[in-house]
C-alpha positions as a Markdown table, in Angstrom:
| # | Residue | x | y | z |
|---|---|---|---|---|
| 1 | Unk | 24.3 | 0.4 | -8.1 |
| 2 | Unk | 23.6 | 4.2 | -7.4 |
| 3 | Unk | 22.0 | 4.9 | -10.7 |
| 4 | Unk | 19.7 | 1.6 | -10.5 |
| 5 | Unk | 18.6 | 2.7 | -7.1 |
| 6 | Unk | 17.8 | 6.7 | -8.8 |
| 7 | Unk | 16.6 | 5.0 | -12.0 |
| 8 | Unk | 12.3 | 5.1 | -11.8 |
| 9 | Unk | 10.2 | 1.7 | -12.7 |
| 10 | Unk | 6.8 | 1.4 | -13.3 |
| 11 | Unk | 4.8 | -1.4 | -12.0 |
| 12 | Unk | 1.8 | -2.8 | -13.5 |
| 13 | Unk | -1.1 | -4.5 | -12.3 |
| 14 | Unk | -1.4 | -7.7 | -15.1 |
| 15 | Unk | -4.5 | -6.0 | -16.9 |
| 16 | Unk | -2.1 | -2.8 | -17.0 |
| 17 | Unk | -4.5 | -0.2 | -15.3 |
| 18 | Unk | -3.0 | 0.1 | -11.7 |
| 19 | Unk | 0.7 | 1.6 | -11.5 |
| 20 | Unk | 3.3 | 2.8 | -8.8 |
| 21 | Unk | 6.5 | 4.2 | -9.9 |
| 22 | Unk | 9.8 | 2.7 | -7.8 |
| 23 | Unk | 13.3 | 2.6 | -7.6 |
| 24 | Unk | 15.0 | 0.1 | -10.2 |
| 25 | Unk | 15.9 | -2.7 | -7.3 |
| 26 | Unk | 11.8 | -3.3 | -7.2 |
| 27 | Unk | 10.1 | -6.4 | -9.1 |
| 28 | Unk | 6.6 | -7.0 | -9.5 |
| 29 | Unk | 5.6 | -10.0 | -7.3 |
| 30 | Unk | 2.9 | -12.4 | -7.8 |
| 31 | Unk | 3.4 | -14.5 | -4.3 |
| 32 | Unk | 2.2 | -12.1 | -1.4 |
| 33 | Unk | -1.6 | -12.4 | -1.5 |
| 34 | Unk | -3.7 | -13.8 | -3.9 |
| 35 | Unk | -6.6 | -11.0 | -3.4 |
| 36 | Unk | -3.8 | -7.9 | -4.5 |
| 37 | Unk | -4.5 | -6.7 | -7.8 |
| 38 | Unk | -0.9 | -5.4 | -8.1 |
| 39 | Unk | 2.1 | -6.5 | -6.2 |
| 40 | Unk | 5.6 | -5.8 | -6.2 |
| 41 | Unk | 8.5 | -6.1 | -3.7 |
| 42 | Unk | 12.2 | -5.1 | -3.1 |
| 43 | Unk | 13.3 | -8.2 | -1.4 |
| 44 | Unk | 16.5 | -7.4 | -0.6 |
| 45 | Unk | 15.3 | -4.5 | 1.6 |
| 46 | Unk | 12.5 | -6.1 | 3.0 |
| 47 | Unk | 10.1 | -3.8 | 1.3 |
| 48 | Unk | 6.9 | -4.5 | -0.4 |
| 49 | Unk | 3.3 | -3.1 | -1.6 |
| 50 | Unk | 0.2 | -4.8 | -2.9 |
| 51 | Unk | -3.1 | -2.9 | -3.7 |
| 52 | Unk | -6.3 | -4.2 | -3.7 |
| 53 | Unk | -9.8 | -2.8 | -5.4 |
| 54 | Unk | -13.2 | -2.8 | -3.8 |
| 55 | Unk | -15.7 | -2.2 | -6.5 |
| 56 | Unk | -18.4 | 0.7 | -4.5 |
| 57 | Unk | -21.0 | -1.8 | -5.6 |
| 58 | Unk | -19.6 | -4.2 | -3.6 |
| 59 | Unk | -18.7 | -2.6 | -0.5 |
| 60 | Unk | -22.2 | -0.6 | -0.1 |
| 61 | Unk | -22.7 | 2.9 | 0.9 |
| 62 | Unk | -19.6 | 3.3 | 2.7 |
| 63 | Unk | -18.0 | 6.4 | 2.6 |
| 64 | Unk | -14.0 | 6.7 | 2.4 |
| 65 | Unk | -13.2 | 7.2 | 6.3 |
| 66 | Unk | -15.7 | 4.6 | 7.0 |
| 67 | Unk | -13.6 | 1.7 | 4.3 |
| 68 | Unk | -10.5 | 2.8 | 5.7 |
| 69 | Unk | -11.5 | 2.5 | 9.5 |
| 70 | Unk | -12.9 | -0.4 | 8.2 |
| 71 | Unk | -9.5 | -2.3 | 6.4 |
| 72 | Unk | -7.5 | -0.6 | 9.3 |
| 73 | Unk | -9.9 | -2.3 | 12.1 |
| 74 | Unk | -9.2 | -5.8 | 10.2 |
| 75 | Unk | -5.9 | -5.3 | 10.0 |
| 76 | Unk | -4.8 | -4.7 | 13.1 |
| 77 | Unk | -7.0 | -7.5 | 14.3 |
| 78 | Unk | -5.0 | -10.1 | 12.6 |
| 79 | Unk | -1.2 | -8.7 | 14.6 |
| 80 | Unk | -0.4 | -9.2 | 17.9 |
| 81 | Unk | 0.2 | -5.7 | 19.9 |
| 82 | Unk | -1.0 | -3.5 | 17.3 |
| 83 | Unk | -1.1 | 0.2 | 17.6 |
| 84 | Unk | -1.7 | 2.6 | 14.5 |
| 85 | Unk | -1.3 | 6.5 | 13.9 |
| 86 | Unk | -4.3 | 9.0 | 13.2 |
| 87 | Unk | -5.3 | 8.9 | 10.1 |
| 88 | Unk | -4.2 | 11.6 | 7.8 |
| 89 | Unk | -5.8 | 13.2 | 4.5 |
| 90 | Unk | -4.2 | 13.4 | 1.1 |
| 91 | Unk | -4.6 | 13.6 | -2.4 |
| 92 | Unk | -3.0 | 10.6 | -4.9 |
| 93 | Unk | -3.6 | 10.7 | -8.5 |
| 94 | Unk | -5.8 | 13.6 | -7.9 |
| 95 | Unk | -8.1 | 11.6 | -6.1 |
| 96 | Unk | -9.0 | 12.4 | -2.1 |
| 97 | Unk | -7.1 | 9.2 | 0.2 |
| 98 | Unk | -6.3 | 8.8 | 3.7 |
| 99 | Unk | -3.9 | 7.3 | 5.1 |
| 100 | Unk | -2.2 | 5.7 | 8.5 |
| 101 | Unk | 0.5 | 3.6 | 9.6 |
| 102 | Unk | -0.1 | 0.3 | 11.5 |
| 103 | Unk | 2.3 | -1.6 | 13.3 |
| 104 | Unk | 2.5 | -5.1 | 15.0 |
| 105 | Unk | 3.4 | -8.2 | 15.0 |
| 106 | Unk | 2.5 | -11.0 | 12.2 |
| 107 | Unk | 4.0 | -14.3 | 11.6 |
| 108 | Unk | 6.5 | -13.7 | 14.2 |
| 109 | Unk | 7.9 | -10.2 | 12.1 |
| 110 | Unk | 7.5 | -7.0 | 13.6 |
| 111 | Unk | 6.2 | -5.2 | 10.4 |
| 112 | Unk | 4.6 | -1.5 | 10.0 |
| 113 | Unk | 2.1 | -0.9 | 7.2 |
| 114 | Unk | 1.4 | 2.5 | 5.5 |
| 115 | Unk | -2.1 | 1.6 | 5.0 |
| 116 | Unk | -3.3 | 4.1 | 2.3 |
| 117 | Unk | -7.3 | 3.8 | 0.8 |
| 118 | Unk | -8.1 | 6.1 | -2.2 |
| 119 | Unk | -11.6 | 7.2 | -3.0 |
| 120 | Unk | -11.3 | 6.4 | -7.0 |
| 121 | Unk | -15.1 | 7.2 | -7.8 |
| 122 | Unk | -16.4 | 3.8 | -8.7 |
| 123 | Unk | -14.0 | 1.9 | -6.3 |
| 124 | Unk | -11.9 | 2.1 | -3.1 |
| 125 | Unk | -8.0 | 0.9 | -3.8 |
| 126 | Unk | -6.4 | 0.3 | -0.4 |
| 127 | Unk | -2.5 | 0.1 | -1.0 |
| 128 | Unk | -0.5 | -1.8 | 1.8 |
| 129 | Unk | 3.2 | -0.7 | 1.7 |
| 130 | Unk | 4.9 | -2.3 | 4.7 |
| 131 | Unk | 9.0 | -3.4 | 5.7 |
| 132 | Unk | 10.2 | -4.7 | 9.4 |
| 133 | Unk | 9.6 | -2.1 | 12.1 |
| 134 | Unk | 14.2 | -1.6 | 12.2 |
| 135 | Unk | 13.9 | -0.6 | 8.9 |
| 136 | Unk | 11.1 | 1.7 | 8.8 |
| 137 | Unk | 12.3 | 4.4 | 9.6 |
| 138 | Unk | 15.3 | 4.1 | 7.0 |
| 139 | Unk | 12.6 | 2.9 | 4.4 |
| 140 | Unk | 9.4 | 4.8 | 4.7 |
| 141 | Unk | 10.1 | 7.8 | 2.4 |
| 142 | Unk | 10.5 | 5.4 | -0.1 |
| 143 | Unk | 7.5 | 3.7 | 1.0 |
| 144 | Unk | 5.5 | 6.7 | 0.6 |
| 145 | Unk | 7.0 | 7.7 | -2.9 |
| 146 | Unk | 5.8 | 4.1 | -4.3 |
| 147 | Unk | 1.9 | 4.7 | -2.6 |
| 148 | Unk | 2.2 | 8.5 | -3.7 |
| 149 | Unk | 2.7 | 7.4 | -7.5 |
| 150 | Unk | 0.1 | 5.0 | -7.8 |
| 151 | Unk | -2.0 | 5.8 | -10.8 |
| 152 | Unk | -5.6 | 4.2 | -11.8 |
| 153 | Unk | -6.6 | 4.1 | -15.5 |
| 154 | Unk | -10.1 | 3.1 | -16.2 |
């Protein structure tokens, strides 16, 4: 088990050009949202990321704190007692990104989201990595590793 947990896996989106890197235990998924150009989830820990592209010609000209306030605002709309962290700035794929954490409640599962947008040039990818809120803080370093791998090809 120890060296399928250590063992890296890349996931692919199904036109192969969005990636994140996991542990071996990870599959991708196809069943959490329809929208999510990549999905995969470790089931038996509860843990899961999608990541969805807004094409800049879609979205206007928003800039990247504005689409993140914006997908965070929605977010935290849909749960019941929501709260969220200050966002914080990083670099992914050599690409600026900020990100947060949100927590609440949704479909009766208390959940918290490391809600992650990255400014990719000609699109905005926001990944959603999320678990329940009494694993999180067991599971969100691995969380973080999955959202700090993901890779873009054009």
């Amino acid at each position: 088990m120890h060296d399928v947990a250590v063992q890296k896996k890349e996931i692919a989106s199904d036109d192969g050009k969005l990636k994140v890197r996991t542990s071996g235990f990870w599959v991708k998924k196809t069943d959490l949202n329809k929208q999510a150009a990549l999905q995969a989830g470790n089931k038996g820990s509860d843990m899961y990321v999608m990541v969805f592209t807004d094409p800049k010609s879609t979205v206007g000209n928003m800039s990247l704190a504005q689409h993140h306030q914006l997908t965070r605002d929605r977010m935290l709309q849909k749960m019941e007692n929501s709260s969220a962290t200050q966002p914080s700035s990083l670099t992914i794929d050599g690409h600026p990104a900020l990100q947060d954490e949100l927590s609440g409640k949704e479909q009766r599962a208390d959940l918290v989201f490391l809600h992650t947008t990255v400014d990719e040039g000609d699109a905005y990818q926001q990944i959603l990595a999320w678990t329940t809120k009494p694993r999180w803080p067991k599971q969100n370093q691995e969380l973080r590793e999955a959202t700090n791998t993901f890779r873009a090809e054009k």
